[in-house]
MARTI-410566 format. One record per residue (C-alpha): residue in one letter; x, y, z. Coordinates in Angstrom, 3 decimals, m for minus. Layout:
<site><res>a</res><c1>X</c1><c2>Y</c2><c3>Z</c3></site>
...
//
This chain:
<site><res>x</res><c1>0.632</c1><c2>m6.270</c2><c3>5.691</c3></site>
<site><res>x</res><c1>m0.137</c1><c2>m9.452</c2><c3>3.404</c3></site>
<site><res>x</res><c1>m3.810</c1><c2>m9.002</c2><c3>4.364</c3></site>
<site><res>x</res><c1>m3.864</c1><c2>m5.411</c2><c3>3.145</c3></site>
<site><res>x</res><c1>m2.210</c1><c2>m6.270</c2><c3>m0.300</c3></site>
<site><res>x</res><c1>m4.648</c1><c2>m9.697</c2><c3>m1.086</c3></site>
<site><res>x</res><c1>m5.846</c1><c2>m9.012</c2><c3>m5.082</c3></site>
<site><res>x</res><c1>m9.795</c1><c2>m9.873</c2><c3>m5.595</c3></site>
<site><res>x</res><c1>m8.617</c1><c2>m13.480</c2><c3>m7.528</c3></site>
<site><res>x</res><c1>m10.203</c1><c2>m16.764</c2><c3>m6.048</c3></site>
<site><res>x</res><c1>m7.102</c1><c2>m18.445</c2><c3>m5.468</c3></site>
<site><res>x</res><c1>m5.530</c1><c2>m17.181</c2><c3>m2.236</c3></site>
<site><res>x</res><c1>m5.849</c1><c2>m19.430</c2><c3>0.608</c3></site>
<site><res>x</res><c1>m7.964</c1><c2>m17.745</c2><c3>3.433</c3></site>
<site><res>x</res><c1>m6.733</c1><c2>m20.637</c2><c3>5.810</c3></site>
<site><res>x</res><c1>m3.428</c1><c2>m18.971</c2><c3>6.382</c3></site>
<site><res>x</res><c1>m5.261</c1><c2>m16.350</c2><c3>8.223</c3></site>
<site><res>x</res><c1>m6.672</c1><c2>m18.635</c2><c3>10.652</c3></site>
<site><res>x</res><c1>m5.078</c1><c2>m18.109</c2><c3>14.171</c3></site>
<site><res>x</res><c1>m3.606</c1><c2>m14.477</c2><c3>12.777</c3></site>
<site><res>x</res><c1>m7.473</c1><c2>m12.517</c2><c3>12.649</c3></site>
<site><res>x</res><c1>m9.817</c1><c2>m13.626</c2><c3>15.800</c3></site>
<site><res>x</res><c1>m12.497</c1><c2>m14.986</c2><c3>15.249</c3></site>
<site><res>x</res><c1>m11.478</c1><c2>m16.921</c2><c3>12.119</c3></site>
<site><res>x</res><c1>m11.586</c1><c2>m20.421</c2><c3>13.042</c3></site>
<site><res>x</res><c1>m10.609</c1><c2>m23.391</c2><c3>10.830</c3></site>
<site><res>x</res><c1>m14.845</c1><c2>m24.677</c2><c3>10.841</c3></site>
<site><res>x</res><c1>m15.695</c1><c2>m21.850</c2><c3>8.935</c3></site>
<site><res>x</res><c1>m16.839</c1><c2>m22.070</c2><c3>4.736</c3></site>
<site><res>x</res><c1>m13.944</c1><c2>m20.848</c2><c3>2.987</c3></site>
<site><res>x</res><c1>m16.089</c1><c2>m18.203</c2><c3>1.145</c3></site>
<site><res>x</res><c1>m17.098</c1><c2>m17.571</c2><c3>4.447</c3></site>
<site><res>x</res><c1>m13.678</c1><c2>m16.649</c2><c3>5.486</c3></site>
<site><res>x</res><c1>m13.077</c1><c2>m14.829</c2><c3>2.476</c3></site>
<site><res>x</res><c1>m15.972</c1><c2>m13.245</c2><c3>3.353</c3></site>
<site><res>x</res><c1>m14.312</c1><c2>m11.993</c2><c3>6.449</c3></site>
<site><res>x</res><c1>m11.144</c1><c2>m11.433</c2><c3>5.004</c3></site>
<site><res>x</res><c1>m12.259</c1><c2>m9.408</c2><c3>2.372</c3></site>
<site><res>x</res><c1>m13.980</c1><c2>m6.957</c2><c3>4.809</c3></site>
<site><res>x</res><c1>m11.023</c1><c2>m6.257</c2><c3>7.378</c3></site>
<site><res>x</res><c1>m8.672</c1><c2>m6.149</c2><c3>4.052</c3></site>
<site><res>x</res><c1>m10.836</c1><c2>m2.751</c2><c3>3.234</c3></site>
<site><res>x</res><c1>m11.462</c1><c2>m1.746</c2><c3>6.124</c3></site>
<site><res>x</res><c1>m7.388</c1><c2>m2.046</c2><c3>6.900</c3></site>
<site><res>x</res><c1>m6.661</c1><c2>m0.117</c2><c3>3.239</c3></site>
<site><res>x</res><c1>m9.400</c1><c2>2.230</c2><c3>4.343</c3></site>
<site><res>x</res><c1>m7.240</c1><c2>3.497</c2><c3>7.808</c3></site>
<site><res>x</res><c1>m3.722</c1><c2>2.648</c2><c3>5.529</c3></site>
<site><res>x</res><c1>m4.565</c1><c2>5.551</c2><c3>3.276</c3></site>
<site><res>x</res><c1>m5.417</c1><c2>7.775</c2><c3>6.173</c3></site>
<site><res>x</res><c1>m2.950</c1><c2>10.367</c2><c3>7.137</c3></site>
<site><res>x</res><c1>m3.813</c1><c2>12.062</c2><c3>10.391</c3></site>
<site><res>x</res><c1>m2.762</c1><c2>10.265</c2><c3>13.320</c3></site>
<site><res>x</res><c1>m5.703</c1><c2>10.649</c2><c3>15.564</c3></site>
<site><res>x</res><c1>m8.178</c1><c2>9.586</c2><c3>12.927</c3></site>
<site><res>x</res><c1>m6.138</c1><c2>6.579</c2><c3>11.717</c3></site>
<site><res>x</res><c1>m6.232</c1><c2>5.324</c2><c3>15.520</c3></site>
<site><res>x</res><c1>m9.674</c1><c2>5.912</c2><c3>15.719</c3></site>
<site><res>x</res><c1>m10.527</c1><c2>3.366</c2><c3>12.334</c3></site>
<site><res>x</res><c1>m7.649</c1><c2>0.584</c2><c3>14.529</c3></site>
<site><res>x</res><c1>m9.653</c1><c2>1.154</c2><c3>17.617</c3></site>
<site><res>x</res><c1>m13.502</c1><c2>0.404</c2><c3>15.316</c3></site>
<site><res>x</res><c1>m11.017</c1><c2>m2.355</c2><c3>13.657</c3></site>
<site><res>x</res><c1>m10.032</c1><c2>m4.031</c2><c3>17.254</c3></site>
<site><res>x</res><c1>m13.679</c1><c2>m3.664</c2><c3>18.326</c3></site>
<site><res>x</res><c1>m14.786</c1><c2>m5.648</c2><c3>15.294</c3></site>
<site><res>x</res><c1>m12.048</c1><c2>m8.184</c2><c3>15.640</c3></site>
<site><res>x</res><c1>m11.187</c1><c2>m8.789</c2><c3>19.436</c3></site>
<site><res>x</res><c1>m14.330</c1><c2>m8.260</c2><c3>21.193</c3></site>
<site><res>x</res><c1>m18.088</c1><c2>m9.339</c2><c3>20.903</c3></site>
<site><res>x</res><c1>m19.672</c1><c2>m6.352</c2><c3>19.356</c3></site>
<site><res>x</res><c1>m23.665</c1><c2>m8.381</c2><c3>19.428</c3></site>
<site><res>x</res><c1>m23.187</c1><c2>m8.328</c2><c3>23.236</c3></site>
<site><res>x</res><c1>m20.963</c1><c2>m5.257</c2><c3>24.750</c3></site>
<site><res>x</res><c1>m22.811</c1><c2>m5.448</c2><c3>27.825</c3></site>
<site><res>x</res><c1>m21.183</c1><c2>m8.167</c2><c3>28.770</c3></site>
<site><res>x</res><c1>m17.587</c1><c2>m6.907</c2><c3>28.176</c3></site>
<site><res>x</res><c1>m15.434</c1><c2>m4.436</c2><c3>30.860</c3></site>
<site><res>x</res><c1>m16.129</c1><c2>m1.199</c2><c3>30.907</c3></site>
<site><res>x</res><c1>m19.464</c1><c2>m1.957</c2><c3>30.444</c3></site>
<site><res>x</res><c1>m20.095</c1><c2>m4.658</c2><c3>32.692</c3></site>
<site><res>x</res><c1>m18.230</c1><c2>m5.079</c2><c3>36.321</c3></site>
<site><res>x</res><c1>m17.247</c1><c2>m8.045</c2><c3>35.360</c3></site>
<site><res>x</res><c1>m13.403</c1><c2>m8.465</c2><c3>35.862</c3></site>
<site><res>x</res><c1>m11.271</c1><c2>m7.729</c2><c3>32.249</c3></site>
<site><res>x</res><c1>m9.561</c1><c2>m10.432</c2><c3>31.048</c3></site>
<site><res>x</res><c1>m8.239</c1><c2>m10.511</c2><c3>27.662</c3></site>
<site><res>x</res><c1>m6.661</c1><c2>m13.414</c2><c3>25.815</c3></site>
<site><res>x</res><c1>m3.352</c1><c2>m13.466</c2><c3>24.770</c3></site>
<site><res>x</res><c1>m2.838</c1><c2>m10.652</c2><c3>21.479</c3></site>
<site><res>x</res><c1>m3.176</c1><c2>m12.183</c2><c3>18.513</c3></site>
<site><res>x</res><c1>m1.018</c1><c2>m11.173</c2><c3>15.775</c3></site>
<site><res>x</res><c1>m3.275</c1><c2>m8.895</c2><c3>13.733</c3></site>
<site><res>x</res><c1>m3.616</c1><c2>m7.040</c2><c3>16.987</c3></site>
<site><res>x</res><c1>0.075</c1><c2>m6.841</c2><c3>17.028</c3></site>
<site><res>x</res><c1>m0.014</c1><c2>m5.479</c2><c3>13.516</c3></site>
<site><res>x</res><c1>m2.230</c1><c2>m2.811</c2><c3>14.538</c3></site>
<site><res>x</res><c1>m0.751</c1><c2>m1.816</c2><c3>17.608</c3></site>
<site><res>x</res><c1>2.115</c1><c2>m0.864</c2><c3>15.409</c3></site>
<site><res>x</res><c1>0.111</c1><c2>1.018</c2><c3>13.216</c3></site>
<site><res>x</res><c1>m0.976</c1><c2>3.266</c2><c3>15.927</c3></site>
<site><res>x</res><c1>2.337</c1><c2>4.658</c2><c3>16.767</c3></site>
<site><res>x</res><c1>3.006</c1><c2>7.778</c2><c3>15.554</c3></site>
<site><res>x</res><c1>6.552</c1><c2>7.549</c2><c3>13.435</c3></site>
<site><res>x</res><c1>4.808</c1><c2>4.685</c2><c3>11.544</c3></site>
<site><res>x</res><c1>4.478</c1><c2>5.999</c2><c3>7.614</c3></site>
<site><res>x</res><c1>2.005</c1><c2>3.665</c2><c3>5.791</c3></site>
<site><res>x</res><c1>1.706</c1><c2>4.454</c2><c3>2.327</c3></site>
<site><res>x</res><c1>0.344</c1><c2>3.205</c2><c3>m0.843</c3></site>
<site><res>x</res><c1>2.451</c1><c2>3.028</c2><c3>m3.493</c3></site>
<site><res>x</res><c1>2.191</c1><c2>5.394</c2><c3>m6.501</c3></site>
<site><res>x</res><c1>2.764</c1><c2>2.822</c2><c3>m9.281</c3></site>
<site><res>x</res><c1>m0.788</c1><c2>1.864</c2><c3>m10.555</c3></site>
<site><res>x</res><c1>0.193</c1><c2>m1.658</c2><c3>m11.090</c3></site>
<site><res>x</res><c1>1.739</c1><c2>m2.726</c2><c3>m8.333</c3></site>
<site><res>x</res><c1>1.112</c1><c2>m5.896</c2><c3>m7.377</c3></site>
<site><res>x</res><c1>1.331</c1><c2>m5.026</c2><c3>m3.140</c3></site>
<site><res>x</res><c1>0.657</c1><c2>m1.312</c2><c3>m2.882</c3></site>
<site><res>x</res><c1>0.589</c1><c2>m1.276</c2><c3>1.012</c3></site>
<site><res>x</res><c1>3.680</c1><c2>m0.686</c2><c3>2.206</c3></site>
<site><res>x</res><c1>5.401</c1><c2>1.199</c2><c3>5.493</c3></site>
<site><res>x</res><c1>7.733</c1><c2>3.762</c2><c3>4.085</c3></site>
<site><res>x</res><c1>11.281</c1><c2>4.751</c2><c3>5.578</c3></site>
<site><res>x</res><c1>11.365</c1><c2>8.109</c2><c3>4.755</c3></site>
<site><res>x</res><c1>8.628</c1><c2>11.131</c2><c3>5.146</c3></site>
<site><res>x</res><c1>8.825</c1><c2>11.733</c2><c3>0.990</c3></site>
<site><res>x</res><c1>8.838</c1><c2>8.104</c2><c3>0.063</c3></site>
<site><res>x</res><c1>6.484</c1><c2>7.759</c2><c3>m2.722</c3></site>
<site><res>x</res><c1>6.844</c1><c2>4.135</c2><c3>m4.046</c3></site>
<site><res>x</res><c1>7.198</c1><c2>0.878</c2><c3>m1.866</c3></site>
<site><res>x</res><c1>10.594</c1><c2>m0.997</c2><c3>m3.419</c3></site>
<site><res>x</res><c1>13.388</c1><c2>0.451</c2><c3>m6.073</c3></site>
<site><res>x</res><c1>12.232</c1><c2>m1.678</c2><c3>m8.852</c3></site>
<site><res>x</res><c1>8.619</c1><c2>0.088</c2><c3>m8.875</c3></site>
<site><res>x</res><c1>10.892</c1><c2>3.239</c2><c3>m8.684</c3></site>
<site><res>x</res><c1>12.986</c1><c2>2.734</c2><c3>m11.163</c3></site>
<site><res>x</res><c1>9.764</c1><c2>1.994</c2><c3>m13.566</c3></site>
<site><res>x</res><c1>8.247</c1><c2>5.571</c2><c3>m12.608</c3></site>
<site><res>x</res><c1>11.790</c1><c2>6.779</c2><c3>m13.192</c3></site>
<site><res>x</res><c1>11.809</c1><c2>5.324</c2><c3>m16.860</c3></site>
<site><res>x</res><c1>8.690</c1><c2>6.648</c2><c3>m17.413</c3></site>
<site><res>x</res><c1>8.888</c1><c2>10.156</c2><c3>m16.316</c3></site>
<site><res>x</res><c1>11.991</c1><c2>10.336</c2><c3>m18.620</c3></site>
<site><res>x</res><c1>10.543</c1><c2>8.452</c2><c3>m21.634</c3></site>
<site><res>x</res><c1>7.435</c1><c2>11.022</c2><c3>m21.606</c3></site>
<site><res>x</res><c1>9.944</c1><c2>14.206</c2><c3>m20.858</c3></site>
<site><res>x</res><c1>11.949</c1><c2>12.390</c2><c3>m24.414</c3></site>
<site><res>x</res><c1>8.806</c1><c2>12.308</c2><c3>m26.156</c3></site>
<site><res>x</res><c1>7.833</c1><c2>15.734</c2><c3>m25.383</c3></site>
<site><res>x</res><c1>11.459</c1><c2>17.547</c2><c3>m26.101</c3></site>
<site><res>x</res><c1>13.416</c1><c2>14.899</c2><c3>m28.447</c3></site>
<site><res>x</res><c1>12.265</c1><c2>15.685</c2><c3>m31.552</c3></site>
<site><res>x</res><c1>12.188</c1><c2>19.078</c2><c3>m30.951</c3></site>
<site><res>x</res><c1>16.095</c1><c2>18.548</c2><c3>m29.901</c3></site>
<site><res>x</res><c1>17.087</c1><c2>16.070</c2><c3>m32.825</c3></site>
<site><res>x</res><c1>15.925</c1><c2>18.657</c2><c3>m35.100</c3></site>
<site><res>x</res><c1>17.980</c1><c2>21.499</c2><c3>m33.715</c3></site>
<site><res>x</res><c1>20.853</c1><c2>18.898</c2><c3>m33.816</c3></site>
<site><res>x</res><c1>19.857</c1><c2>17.711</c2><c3>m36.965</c3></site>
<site><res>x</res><c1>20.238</c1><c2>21.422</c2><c3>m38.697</c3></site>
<site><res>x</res><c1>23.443</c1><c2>22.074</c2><c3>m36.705</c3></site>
<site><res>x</res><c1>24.994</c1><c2>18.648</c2><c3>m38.077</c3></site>
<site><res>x</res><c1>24.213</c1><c2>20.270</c2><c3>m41.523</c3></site>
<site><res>x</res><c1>25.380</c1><c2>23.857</c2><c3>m40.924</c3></site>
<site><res>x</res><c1>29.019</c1><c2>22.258</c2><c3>m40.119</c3></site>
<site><res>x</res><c1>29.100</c1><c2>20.107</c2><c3>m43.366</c3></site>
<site><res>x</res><c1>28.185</c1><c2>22.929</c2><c3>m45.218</c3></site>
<site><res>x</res><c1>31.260</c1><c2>24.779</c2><c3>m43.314</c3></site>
<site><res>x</res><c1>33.873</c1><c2>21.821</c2><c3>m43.840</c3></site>
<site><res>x</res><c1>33.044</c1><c2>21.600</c2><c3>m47.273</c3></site>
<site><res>x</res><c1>33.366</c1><c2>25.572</c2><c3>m47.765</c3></site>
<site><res>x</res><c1>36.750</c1><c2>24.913</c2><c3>m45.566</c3></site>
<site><res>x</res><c1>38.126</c1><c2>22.007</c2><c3>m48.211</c3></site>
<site><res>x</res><c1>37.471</c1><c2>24.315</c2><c3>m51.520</c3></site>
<site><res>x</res><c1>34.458</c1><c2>21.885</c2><c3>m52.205</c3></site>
//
């Protein structure tokens, strides 16, 4: 999930992916890896925001393709080639996506603009923002627009009311 919420800045460290994506070994140029990086990040946000099942698997299987296997040469991988299959152990971004593909998974994007990691699974089918604070802030919001649209609408009314009673206790008093 970290890959899918990296900003654009320069300053994250594409060496803690090395070992998680295939294919991203330690010799590489660091804008190299970023390089890399950078493209499975989209392409992962790309199947994230995708909400049919069936087409979501479809982007993890390109994804795997891209990532676990030799894509210049498929001839020379099983089932195009009689050669016996033998994968290497999974590596954890194939993990990642495995998960993905299961069908009660719920990954969302959150609806705050500004959030600062988006990607997020969500517990429940309505969930619409990844953590309570970014809630909360949507909450505020929402009511601090609804205030400006109806409070001075509602301090008036309460305004004039305020003044009909003083007129009354004063009228009540002899004044």
């Amino acid at each position: 999930m970290s890959l899918a919420n990296l900003d654009e800045s320069p300053n994250w460290d594409a060496s803690l992916f090395v070992g998680v994506v295939p294919g991203l070994a330690a010799s590489i140029s660091t804008k190299k890896k970023r390089q890399i990086l950078r493209a499975l990040r989209d392409a992962l946000r790309n199947v994230w925001r995708i909400k049919d099942l069936r087409t979501r698997r479809f982007g993890i299987y390109q994804i795997l393709a891209l990532t676990v296997f030799d894509i210049d040469n498929p001839g020379k991988f099983w089932p195009f080639s009689s050669a016996p299959l033998d994968l290497r152990e999974p590596s954890p971004l194939e993990h990642f996506l495995a998960y993905l593909m299961q069908p009660r998974v719920r990954p969302k994007v959150c609806k705050l603009p500004e959030c600062q990691r988006p990607y997020y699974f969500a517990i429940k089918p309505r969930q619409q923002y990844c953590s309570r604070p970014c809630g909360r802030i949507a909450v505020n919001r929402s009511q601090a627009k609804w205030w400006d649209r109806t409070g001075s609408v509602r301090r008036e009314r309460r305004r004039k009311k305020m003044e009909k009673e003083k007129i009354k206790a004063r009228y009540s008093l002899g004044l």
